[in-house]
C-alpha positions in Angstrom: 0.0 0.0 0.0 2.6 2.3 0.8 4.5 1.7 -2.1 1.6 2.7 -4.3 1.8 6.3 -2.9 4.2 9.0 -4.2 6.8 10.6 -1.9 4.9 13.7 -1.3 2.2 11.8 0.1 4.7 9.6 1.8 6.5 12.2 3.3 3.0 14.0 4.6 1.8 10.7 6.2 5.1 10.2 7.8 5.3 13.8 9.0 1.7 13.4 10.4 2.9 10.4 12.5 5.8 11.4 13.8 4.2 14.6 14.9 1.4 13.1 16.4 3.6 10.5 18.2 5.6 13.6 19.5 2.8 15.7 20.3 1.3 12.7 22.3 4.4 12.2 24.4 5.0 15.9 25.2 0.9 15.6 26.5 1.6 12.6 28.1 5.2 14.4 30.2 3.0 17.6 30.7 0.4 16.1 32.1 2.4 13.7 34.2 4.8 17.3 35.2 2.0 19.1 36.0 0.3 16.4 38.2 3.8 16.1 40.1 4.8 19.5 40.6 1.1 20.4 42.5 1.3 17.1 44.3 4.8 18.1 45.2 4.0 21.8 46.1 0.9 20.9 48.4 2.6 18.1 49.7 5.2 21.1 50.9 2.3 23.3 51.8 0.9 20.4 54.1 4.6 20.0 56.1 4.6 23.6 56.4 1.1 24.0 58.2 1.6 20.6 60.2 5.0 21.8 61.8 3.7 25.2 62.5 0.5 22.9 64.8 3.0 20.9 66.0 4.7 24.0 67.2 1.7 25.5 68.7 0.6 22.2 70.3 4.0 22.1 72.0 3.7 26.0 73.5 0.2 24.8 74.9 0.3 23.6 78.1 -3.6 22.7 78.0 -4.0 20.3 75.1 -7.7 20.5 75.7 -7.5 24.3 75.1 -6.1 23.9 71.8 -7.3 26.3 68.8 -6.6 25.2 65.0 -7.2 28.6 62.7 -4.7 27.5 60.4 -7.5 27.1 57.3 -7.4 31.2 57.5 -3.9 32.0 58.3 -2.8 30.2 55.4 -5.9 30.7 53.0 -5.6 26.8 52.8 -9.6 25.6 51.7 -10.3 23.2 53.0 -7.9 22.0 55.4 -9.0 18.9 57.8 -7.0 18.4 61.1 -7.3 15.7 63.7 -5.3 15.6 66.9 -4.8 12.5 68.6 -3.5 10.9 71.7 -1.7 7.4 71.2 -2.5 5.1 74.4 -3.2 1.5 73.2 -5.5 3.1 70.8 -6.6 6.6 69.1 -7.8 9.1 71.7 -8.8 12.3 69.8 -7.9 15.4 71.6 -9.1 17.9 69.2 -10.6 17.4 65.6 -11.9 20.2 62.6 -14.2 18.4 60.2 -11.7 15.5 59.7 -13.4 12.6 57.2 -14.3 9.7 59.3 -13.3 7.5 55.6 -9.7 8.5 56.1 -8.6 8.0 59.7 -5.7 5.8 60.3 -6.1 3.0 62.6 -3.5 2.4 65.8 -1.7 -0.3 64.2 -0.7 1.6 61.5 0.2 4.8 63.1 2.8 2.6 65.5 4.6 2.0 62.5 5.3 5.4 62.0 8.4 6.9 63.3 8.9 9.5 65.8 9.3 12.9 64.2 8.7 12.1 60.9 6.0 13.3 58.3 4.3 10.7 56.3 2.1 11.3 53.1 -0.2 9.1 51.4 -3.1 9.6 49.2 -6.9 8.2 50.1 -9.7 8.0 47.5 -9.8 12.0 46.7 -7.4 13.5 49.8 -4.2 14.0 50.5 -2.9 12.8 54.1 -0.1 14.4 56.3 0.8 13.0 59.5 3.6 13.2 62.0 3.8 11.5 65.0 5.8 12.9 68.0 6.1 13.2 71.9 4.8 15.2 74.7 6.1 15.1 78.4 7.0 10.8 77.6 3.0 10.4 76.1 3.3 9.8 72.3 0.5 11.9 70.2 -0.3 12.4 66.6 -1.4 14.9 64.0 -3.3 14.4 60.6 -3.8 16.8 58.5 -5.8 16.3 55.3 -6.9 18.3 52.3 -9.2 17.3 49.2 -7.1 17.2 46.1 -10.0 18.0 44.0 -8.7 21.0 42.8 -5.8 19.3 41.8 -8.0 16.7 39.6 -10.0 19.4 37.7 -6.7 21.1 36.8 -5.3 17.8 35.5 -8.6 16.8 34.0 -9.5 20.7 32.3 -5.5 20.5 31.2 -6.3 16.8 29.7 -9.6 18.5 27.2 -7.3 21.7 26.2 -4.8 19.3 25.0 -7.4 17.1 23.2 -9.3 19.6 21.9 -5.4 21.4 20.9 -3.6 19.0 19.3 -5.8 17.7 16.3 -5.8 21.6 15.6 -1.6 21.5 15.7 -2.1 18.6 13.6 -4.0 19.7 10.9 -2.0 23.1 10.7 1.0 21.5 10.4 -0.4 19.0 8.2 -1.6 21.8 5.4 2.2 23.9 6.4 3.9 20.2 6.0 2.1 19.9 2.5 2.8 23.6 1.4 6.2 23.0 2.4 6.7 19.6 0.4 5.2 20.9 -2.5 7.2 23.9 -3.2 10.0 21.8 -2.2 9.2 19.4 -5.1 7.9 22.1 -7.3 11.4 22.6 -9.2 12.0 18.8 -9.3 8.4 18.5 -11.0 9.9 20.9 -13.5 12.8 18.9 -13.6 10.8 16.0 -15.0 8.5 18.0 -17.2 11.6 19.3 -18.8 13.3 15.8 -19.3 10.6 14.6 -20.5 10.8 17.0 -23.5 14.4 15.9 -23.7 14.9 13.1 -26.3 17.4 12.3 -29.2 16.2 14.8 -31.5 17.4 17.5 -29.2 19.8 16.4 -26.6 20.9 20.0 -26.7 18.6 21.0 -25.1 19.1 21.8 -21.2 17.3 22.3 -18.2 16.6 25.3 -16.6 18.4 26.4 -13.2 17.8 29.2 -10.8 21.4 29.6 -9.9 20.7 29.8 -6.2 23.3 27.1 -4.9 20.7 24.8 -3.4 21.1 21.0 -3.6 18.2 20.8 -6.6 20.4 23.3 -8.7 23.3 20.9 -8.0 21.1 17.8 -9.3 19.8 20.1 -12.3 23.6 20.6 -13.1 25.1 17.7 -13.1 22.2 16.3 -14.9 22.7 19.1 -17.3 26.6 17.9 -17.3 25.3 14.3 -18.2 22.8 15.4 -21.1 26.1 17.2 -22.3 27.8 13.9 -22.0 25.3 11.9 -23.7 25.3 14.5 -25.8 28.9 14.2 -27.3 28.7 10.3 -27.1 25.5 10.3 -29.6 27.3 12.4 -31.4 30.4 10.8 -31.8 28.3 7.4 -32.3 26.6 9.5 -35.4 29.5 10.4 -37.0 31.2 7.2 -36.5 28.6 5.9 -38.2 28.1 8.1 -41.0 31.9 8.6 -41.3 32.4 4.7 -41.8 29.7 4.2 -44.2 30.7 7.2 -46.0 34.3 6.2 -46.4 33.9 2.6 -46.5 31.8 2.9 -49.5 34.1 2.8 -52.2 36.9 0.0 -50.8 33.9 -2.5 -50.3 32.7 -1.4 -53.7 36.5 -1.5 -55.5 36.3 -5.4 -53.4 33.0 -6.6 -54.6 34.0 -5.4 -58.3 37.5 -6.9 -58.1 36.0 -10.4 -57.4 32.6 -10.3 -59.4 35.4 -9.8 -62.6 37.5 -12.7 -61.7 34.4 -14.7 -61.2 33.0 -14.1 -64.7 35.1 -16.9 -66.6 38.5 -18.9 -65.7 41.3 -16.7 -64.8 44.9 -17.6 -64.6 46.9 -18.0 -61.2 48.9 -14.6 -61.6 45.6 -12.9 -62.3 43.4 -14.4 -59.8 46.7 -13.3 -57.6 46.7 -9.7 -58.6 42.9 -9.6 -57.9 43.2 -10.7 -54.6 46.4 -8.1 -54.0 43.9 -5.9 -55.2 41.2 -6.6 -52.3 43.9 -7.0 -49.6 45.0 -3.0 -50.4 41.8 -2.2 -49.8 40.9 -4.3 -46.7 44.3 -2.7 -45.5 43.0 0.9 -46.0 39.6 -0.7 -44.2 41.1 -1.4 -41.2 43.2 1.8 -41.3 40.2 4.0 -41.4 38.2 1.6 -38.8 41.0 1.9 -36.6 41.3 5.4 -37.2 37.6 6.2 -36.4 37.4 4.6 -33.6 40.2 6.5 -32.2 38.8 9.4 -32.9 35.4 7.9 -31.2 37.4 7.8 -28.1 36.8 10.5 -25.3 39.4 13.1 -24.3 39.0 11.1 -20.3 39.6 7.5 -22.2 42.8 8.7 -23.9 44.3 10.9 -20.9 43.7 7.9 -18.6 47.5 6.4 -18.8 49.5 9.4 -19.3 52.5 9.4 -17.8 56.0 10.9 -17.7 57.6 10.8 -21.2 60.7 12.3 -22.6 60.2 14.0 -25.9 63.1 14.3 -27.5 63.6 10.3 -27.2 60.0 10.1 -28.9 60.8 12.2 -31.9 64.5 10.4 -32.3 62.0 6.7 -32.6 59.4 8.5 -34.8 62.4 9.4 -37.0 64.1 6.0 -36.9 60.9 4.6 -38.0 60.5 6.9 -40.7 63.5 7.1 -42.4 63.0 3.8 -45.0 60.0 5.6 -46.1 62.0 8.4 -46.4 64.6 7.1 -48.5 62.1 5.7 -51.0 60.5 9.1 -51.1 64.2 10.1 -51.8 63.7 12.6 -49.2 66.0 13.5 -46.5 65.0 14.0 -42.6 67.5 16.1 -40.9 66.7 16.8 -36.6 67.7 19.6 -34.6 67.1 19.1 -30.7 68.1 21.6 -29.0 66.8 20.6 -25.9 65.8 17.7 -24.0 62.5 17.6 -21.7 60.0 16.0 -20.3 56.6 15.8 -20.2 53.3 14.1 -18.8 51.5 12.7 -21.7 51.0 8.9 -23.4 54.4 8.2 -25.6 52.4 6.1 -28.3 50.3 8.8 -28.9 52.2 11.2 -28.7 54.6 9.3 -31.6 51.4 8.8 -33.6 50.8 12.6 -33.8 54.2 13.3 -35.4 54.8 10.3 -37.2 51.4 11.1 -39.1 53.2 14.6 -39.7 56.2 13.7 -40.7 54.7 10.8 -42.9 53.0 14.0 -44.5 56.1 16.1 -44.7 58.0 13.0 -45.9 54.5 12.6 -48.7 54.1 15.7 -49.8 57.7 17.0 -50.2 59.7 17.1 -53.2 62.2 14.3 -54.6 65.8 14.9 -53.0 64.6 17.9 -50.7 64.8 18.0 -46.9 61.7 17.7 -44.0 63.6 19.4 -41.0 62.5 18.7 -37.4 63.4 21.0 -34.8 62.9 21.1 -31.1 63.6 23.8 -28.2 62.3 25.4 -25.1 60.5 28.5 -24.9 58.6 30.6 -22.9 57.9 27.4 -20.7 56.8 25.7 -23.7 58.2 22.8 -25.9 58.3 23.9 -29.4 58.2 20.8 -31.8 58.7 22.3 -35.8 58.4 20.2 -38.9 59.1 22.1 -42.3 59.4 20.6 -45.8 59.6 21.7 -49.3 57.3 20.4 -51.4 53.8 21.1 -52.7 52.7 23.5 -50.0 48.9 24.0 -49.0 46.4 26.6 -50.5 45.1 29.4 -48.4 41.5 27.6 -49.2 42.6 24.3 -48.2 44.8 25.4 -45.0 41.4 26.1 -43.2 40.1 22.4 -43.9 43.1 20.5 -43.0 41.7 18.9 -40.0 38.6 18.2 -41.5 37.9 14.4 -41.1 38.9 12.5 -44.9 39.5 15.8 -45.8 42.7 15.4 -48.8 44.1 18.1 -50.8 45.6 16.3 -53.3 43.3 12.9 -53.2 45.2 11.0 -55.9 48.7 11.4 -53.9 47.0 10.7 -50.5 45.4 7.3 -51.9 48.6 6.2 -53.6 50.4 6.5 -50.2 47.9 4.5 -48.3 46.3 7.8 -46.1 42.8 8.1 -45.1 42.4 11.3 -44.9 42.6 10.9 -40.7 46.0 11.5 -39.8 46.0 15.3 -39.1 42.4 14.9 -37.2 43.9 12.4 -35.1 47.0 14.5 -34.7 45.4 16.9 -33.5 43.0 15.0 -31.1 46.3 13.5 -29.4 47.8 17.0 -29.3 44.8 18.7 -28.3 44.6 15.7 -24.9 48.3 16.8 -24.0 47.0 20.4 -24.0 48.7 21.7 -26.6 48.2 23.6 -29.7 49.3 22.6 -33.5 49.2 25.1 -36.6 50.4 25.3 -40.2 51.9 27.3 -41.9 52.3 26.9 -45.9 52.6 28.7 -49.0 52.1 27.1 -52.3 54.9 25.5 -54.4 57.6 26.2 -51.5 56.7 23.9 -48.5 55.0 23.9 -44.9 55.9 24.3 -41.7 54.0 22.4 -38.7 54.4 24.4 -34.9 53.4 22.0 -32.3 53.4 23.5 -28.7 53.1 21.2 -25.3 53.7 21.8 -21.7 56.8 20.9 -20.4 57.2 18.9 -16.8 60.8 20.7 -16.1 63.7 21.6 -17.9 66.2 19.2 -17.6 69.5 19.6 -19.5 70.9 21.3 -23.1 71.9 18.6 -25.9 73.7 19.5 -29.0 72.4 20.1 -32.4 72.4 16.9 -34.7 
């Protein structure tokens, strides 16, 4: 049953039982406070007015000439006193409209002590008694009141608080629901506001008043996770239509290839050259599927094992790796490292980044020229530059170089193998380290590359190579 019911409504019954419960104790202790306190207070009155007889019995030296106006000096109403004389049993010397349903019998009042004031309650009084000694006879003195007044007190006290606290109740009932609704009136507009949010326009974000509280916390991080989901959809979509897009014409080049040599007999060296064919292109298919899904990869996923790298060492293996190429470009890699540093960063990455530069260099640059590759500190920044002399880049296309399967020469780019990815996925990489990359290129005279990254600490001075 509870279940069924939303939290608003939970958290009204709940608030309506635990203040009930609360307001029932604190009837229950008042009631039970009050009744002790008066009991306690007349009980005090009662040892007050009995020691101040006692007193006066004791200054009397004719008992049977004893006079009680203690009713009016005290403005005590009503006040019952009985004075007695223990001898085997209760002689009373002197009595004031004492009940004949409360009196004490002897066997009782010897198990009182000497000099000491006794209180117990009978039906609707309240008893005092002491019992003490005159000249070696033993006497005692009762004095009784009716509690009555006590009773109504507790009794009016007991209909103020019924007739009070299912009034509390229901006011804090209709302040408890006020309260709990505009409480959950901005999370209701949370979930009217999802609820217009769907694929079509995850850009769309929720509305926040700014104010600090924890519901403008939960409206920003969920606005932080829409821009999450965001990003991922989108980088899903591209994937998508990136890898249809450029896995069009491969698979097409594939089926062709084989639905040729399937048409009649073929010899071995052709059926050969038909599959070399398909494997070239199943090699550029993997390329660009690797490729992509690099690039599908979030900036936290390729961060996530950087650690501390030393960058000169990477561009000396990115070089070493390059150089056959080179040589059957007949082009020529010279390196100038000035200085040696280190840096936080992923090593294979960061290799990948200039090794898909300098394969361009290398690509792009004229037989028997030079790619140069030159690295120094400055400014608190390590400067990586990589300038050739070949082609160069139009001013047009210098704006579209990181454009995804973006080529500017497409026939060259195919021939060597590219996919059109390699400066978007440089980029990416430098981009995680928190650097910057630019060209710079002029047509017909080469390009220079200016790759900038933080450095951890400088370390030491090398000399030129």
């Amino acid at each position: 049953m509870m279940n069924k019911l939303t939290i608003k409504k939970k958290l009204l019954l709940y608030g309506f039982l635990i203040q009930a419960f609360i307001l029932t104790i604190f009837s229950i202790s008042l009631h039970k406070s009050l009744e002790i306190s008066t009991l306690d207070k007349l009980e005090n009155t009662l040892r007050i007015v009995i020691l101040d007889i006692e007193d006066d019995i004791l200054e009397h030296d004719d008992l049977a000439d004893l006079t009680f106006n203690e009713e009016d000096e005290y403005k005590f109403d009503p006040l019952y006193i009985k004075f007695s004389k223990i001898n085997k049993q209760l002689k009373i010397i002197k009595e004031i409209n004492y009940p004949k349903s409360i009196s004490n019998t002897i066997d009782k009042i010897d198990t009182y002590k000497k000099d000491v004031i006794y209180f117990e309650q009978k039906d609707t009084f309240v008893i005092s008694s002491l019992k003490f000694q005159i000249k070696n006879e033993l006497y005692v003195l009762e004095i009784a009141t009716d509690n009555k007044n006590l009773n109504d007190t507790l009794e009016n006290l007991l209909y103020i608080l019924l007739f009070i606290i299912p009034i509390i109740l229901i006011l804090a009932t209709v302040g408890g629901y006020f309260l709990i609704y505009k409480s959950f009136h901005p999370i209701e507009q949370i979930i009217r506001n999802l609820k217009e949010i769907n694929v079509k326009n995850l850009s769309k974000r929720l509305e926040r008043l700014e104010n600090g509280d924890e519901i403008d916390s939960l409206g920003k991080e969920i606005n932080n996770l829409l821009q999450r989901l965001e990003i991922s959809f989108d980088k899903i979509y591209q994937f998508s239509s990136d890898a249809s897009h450029e896995l069009k014409t491969p698979l097409t080049i594939i089926r062709g290839e084989i639905e040729i040599a399937l048409r009649k007999s073929r010899s071995s060296d052709e059926y050969k050259e038909t599959l070399i064919n398909c494997l070239d292109e199943v090699v550029i298919i993997q390329q660009t599927v690797n490729d992509l899904l690099y690039l599908a990869k979030t900036e936290e996923e390729n961060s996530s094992n950087h650690e501390e790298i030393y960058l000169d060492e990477v561009i000396l293996e990115s070089i070493k790796e390059l150089r056959p190429f080179a040589k059957l470009k007949e082009v020529e890699i010279q390196s100038n490292i000035k200085d040696a540093s280190n840096m936080l960063g992923n090593s294979k990455l960061v290799k990948i980044a200039i090794n898909n530069i300098l394969k361009n260099a290398i690509s792009f640059s004229q037989k028997e020229s030079k790619v140069l590759i030159n690295s120094f500190i400055k400014d608190k920044l390590i400067y990586i530059v990589i300038e050739d002399f070949g082609i160069g880049i139009s001013k047009n296309d210098l704006n579209k170089i990181f454009e995804k399967f973006y080529r500017t020469d497409k026939s060259r780019n195919k021939n060597s193998g590219g996919t059109g990815l390699g400066l978007s996925i440089s980029q990416k990489i430098i981009h995680n380290h928190k650097g910057t990359i630019s060209f710079e290129s002029e047509e017909n005279k080469g390009t220079r590359v200016i790759i900038k990254l933080n450095h951890k600490e400088y370390r030491y001075k090398i000399p030129s190579q």
